[in-house]
C-alpha positions in Angstrom: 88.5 50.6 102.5 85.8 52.4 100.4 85.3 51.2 96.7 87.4 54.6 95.8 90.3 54.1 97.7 90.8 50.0 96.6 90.8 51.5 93.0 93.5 54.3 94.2 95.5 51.5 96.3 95.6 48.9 93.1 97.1 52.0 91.2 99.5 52.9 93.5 100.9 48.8 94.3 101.4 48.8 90.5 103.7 51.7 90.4 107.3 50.3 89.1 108.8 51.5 92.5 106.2 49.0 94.5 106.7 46.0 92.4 110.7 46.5 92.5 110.3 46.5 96.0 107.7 42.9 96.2 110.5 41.5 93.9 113.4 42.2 96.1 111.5 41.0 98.9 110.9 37.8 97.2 114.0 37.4 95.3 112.7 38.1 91.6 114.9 38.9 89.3 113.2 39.6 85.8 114.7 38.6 82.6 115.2 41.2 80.0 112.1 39.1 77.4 109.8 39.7 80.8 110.6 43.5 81.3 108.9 45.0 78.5 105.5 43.1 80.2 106.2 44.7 83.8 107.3 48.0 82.4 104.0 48.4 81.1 101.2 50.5 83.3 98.5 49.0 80.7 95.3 47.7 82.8 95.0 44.6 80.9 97.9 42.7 79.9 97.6 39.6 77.1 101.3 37.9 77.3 101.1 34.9 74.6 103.9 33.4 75.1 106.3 30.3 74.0 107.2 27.5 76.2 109.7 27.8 78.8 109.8 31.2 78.7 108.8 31.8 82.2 105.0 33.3 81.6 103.5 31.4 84.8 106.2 33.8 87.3 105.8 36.5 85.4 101.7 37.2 86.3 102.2 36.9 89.9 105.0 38.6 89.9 103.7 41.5 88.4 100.5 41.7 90.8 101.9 40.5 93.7 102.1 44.1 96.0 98.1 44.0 95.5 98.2 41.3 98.2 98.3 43.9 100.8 95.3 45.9 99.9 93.0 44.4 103.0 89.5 42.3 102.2 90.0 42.1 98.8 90.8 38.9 96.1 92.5 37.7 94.0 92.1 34.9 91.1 93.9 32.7 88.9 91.5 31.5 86.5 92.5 28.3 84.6 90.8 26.1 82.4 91.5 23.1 85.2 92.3 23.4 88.4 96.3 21.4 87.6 96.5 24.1 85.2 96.1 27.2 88.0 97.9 25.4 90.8 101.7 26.9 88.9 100.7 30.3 89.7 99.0 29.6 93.0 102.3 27.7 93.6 104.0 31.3 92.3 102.0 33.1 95.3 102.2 30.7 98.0 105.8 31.0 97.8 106.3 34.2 98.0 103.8 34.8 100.8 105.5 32.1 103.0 108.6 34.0 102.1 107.1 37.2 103.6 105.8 36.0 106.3 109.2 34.9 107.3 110.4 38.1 106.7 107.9 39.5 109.2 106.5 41.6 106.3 102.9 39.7 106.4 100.8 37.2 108.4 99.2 34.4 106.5 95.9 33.5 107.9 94.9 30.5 105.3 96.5 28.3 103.9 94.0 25.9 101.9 95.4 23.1 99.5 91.8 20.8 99.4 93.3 17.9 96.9 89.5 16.5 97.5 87.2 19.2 97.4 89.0 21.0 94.8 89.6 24.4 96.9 93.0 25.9 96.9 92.9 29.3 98.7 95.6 31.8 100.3 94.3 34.2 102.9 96.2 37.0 104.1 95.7 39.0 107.3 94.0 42.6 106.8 95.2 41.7 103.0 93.8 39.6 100.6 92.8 36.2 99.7 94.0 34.0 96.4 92.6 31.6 94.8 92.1 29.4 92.2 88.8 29.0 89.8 88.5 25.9 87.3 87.1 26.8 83.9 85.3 23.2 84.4 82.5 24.8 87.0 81.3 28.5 85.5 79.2 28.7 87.9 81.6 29.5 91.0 83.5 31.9 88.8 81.0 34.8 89.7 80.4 37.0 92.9 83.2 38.7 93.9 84.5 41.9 92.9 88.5 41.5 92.5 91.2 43.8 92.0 93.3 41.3 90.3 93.1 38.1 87.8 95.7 35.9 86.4 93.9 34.1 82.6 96.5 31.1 83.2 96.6 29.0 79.8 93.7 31.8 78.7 93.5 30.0 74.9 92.3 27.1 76.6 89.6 28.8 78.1 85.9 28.8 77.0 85.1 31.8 74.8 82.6 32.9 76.9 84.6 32.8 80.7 86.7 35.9 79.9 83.2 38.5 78.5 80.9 36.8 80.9 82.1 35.5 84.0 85.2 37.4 84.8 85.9 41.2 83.2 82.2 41.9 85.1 83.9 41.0 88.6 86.8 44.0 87.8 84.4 46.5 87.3 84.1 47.3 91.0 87.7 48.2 91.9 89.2 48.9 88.5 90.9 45.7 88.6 93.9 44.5 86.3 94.0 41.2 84.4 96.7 39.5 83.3 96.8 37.1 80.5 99.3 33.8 80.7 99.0 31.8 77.7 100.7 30.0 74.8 98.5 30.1 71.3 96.3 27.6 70.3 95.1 28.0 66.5 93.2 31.1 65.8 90.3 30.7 68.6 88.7 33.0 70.6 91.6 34.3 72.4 93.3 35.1 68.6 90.8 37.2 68.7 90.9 38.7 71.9 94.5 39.2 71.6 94.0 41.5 68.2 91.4 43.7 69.3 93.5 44.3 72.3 96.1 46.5 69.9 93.3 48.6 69.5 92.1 49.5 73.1 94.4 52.1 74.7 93.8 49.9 78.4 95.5 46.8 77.1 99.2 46.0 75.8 100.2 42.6 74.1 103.2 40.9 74.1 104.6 38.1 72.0 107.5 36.0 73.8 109.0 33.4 72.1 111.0 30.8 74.3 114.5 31.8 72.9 113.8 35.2 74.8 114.4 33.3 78.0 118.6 33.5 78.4 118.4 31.7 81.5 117.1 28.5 79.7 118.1 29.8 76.1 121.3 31.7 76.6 121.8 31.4 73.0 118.8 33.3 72.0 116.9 31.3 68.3 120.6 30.4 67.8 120.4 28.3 71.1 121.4 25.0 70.1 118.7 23.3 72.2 116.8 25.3 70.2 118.2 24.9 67.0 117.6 20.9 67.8 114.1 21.3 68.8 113.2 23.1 65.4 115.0 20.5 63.2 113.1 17.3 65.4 109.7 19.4 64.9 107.2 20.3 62.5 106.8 23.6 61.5 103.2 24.6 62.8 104.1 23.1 66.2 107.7 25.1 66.4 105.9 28.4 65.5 102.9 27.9 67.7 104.8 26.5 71.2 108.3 27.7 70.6 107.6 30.9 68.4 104.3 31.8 70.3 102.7 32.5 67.3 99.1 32.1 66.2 98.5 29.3 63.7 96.0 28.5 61.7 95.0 24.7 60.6 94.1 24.4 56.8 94.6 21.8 53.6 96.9 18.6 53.8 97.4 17.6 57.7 100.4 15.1 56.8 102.2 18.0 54.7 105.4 15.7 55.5 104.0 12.7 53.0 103.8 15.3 50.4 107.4 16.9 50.7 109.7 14.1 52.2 111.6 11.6 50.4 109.0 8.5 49.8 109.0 6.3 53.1 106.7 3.9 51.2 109.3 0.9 51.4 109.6 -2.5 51.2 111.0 -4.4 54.5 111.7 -7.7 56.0 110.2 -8.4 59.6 112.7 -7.3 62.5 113.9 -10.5 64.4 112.8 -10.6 68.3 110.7 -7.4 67.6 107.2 -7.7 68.6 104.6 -7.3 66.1 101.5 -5.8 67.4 98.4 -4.2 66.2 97.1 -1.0 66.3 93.3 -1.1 65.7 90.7 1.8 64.9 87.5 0.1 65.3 84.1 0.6 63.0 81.0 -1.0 61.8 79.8 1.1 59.1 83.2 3.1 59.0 86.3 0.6 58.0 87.7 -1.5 61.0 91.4 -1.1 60.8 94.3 -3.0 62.5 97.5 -2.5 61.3 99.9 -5.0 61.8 103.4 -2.7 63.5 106.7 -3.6 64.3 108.6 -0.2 66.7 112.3 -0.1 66.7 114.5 2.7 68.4 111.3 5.1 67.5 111.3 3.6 64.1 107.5 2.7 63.2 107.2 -0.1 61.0 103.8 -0.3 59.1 104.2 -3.8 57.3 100.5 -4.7 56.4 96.7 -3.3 56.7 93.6 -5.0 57.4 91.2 -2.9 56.5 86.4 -4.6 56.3 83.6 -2.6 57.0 80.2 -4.2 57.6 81.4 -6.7 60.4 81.0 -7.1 64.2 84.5 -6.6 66.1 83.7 -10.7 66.7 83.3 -10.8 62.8 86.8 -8.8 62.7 88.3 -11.2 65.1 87.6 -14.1 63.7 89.4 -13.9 60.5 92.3 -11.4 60.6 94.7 -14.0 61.9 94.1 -15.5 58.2 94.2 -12.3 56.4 97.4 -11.5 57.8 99.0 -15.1 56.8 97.5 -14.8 53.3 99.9 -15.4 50.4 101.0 -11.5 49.9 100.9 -10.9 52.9 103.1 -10.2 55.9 102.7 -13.6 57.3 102.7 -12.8 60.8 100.3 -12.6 63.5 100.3 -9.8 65.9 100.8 -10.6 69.1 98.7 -7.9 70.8 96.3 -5.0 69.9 96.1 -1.6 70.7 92.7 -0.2 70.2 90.3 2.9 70.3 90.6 3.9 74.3 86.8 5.0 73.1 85.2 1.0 72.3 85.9 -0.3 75.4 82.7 -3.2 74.2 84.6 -3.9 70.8 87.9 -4.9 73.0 85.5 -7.1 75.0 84.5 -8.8 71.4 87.9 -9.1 70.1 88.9 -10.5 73.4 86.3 -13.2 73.1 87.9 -14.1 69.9 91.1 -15.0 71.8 93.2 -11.8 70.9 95.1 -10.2 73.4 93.9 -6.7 73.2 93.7 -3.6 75.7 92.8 0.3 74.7 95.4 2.9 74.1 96.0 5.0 77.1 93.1 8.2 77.3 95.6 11.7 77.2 95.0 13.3 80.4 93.1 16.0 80.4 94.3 17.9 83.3 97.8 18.2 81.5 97.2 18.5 78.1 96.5 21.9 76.0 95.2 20.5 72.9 92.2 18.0 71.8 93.4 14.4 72.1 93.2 14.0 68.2 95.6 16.7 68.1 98.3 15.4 70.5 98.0 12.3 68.7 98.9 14.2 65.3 101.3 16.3 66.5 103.0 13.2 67.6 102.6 11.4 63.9 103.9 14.4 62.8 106.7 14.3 64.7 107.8 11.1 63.5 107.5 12.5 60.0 110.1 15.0 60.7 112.4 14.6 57.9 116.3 13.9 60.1 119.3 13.0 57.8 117.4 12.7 55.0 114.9 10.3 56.6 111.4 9.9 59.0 111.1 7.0 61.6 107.8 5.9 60.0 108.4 3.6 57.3 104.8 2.0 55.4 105.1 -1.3 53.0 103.4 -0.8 49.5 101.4 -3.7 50.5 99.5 -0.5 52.9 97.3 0.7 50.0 94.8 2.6 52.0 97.4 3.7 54.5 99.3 5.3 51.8 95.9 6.7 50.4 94.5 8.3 53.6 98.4 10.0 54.3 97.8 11.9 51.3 94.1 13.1 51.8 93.6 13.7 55.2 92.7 17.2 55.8 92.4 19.8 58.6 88.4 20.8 58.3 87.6 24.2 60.6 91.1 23.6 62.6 90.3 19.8 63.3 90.7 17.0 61.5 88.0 15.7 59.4 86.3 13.0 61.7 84.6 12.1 58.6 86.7 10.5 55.5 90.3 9.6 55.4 90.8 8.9 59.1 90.4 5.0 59.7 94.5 4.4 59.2 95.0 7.2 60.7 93.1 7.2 64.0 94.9 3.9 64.5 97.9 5.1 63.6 97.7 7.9 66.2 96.6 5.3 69.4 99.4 3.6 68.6 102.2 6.3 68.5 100.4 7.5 71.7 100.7 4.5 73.0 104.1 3.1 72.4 105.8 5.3 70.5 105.5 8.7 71.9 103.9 8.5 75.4 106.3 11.1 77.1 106.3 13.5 74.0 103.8 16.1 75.9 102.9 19.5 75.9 103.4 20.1 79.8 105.0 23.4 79.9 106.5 22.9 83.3 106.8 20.0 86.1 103.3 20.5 88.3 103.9 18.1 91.2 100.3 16.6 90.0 101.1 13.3 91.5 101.5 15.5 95.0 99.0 18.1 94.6 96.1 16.0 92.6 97.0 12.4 93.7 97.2 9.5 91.2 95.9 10.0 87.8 93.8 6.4 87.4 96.4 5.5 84.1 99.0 4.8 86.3 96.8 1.6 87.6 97.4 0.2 84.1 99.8 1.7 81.8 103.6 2.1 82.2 104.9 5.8 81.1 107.8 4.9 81.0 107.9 1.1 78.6 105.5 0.1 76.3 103.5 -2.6 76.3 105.4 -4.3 73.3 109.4 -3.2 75.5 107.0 -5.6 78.2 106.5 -8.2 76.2 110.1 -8.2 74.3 111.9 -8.3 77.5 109.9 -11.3 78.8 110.9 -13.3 76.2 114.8 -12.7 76.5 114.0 -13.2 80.3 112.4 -16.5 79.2 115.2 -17.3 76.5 117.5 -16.8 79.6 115.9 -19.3 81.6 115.8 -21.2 78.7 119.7 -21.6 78.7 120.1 -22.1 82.0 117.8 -25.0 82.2 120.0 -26.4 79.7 123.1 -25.7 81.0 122.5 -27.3 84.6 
């Protein structure tokens, strides 16, 4: 087919009559949040969507009769390639479907784990497949008729101007956006200028749009939970799929609760452990934790800058005995994943120390530092009148840095106020809050991407503290037996 008669062909596929037809065919059944979206004949479409509201099927969905248009492609463009294989997983299905229907014939079907290629090829139809935002340079060549922006805010700026509207100049392709916010980035941007073009239509879905997961609607009581367990900026931006912007107090929670500065006994049989932010010319910090049912106990601070981690280790067993003080030794540490020499130091001391688990790139939709707040915050999350983060008076620059660390150009400041709270965050991270995520739906990574290399030395599913507490009732057990036979 001529240049002229793809362009034709893509218009007629997209005709409501030819997708109600693809969807009987592969059993879609739109909900009534996603038919405003595939009512619309708008070239370009930017969904931004809340979680769970079912924005991965929708994209395919709404593109997938342009599979028959022969020698032609299609892409799903995703900052990783674990973030593109839900929508390749969208299209595979329903091609295998087809086929069995006798509809289609499926030439290729490529699912390259190691080389990192994942391709669908249909005969005299066309071919699918995935692009990673991590290599720019393969994202160029071809002209398409069709692209799915899967997690688009995730995306650099410059993929979506540079690298892919040029490759649907050729056929008039479409493009369809699949995201959930993230701050007020590029794709913020993106997104309002779009109202302005007459070739583009925007859509805001928030979750409780979804009846088949939110029958209830914002009056859901699953979602009436997950608003009263989570902050406000976080509800709005991954529930409400609206665009939020970062600015002033980060811990806005210290200011407005009821004062979790508290005075508290040690918990019996509770390991105490520490969570450690390590610096030279920056404060070292190692706070000395006990974690209870979620409840994070902050009972004491060490907080010296000047020294070598050796230094550090040399003297904070002392410190933490010293009359005032909590009197306890931790039993373990919990330190920057980023200082892997500084472990090696405080090892040589004799402490038992090991870094906090690195977030997972593949998976994750925000910066590290901003899981790990998000998860603080999430702690501070005011629930009968109280949070589950509870900080002794004896914590004087714990106490200090809650109340003056600040977002700075929608991050937080790397610069001041952060020592407590960087260690805070590995260890909530670590042992606190580990399955607390932002995956919007189950991936099969494990089956599609093969191990990811923290399984070889972290638990998801105890902490390392859970480890060590059930070894010792396993010990006090054998304990009692030995004295009973």
């Amino acid at each position: 087919m001529d240049t002229l008669e793809v362009r034709a062909k893509v218009k007629e596929l997209l005709s409501l009559e030819s997708k109600m037809l693809y969807w009987k065919r592969v059993g879609y059944e739109p909900h009534a949040g996603q038919l405003p979206f595939h009512l619309s004949n708008a070239r370009f479409k930017a969904a931004t969507s809340g979680r769970r509201f079912g924005k991965t099927i929708q994209g395919p969905r709404d593109i997938g009769p342009l599979v028959f248009i022969p020698e032609t492609y299609i892409w799903v463009v995703a900052p990783t390639m674990a973030l593109g294989v839900k929508e390749f997983r969208i299209f595979k299905a329903d091609l295998e479907r087809l086929r069995n229907q006798k509809v289609l014939h499926l030439t290729k079907s490529v699912l390259d784990t190691v080389g990192g290629r994942y391709l669908l090829q249909v005969k005299n139809g066309a071919t699918i497949e995935i692009k990673s935002g991590e290599k720019k340079e393969q994202i160029k060549g071809e002209g398409l008729t069709a692209v799915i922006m899967a997690e688009a805010a995730m995306l650099d700026p410059d993929i979506w101007p540079e690298y892919v509207r040029p490759t649907l100049s050729d056929y008039h392709g479409v493009a369809r956006f699949a995201t959930t916010p993230l701050g007020k980035n590029w794709y913020y941007k993106l997104f309002e200028a779009a109202k302005k073009s007459p070739e583009w239509a925007t859509f805001s879905q928030p979750s409780w749009e979804n009846p088949y997961v939110y029958p209830g609607g914002i009056e859901d009581p699953e979602i009436v939970d997950i608003k009263a367990t989570t902050d406000e900026e976080t509800f709005d931006q991954e529930y409400g799929a609206k665009f939020v912007s970062h600015a002033g107090l980060i811990y806005k929670e210290f200011r407005d609760a009821p004062p979790f500065v508290e005075r508290f006994e040690i918990l019996p049989d509770v390991p105490l452990r520490g969570w450690v932010d390590l610096g030279f010319d920056d404060p070292f910090v190692c706070l000395a934790v006990q974690v209870w049912e979620d409840n994070v106990y902050i009972h004491d601070e060490y907080y010296r800058a000047g020294m070598t981690p050796q230094e550090h280790g040399g003297i904070m067993a002392e410190y933490f005995q010293r009359v005032g003080g909590i009197g306890y030794v931790p039993e373990y540490l919990i330190c920057d994943p980023r200082s892997p020499d500084g472990i090696k130091d405080l090892k040589l001391t004799g402490w038992q120390a090991k870094a906090a688990p690195a977030l997972d790139k593949r998976t994750q939709r925000d910066k590290p530092v901003i899981v790990g707040v998000k998860r603080v915050k999430r702690l501070l999350k005011i629930v009968d009148g109280k949070t589950k983060i509870h900080v002794h008076p004896r914590c004087v620059h714990m106490i200090e840095e809650f109340g003056l660390y600040e977002w700075v150009n929608n991050e937080p400041d790397p610069r001041k106020n952060n020592h407590c709270m960087d260690a805070l965050r590995y260890g909530v991270v670590a042992e606190v809050d580990r399955g607390y995520g932002y995956e919007e739906e189950e991936t099969e990574e494990e089956d599609i991407l093969g191990k990811d290399i923290e399984d070889d030395f972290y638990d998801p599913d105890e902490s390392f503290g859970m480890q060590i507490l059930r070894q010792r009732q396993r010990d006090r057990e054998m304990a009692e037996k030995a004295r009973c036979s």
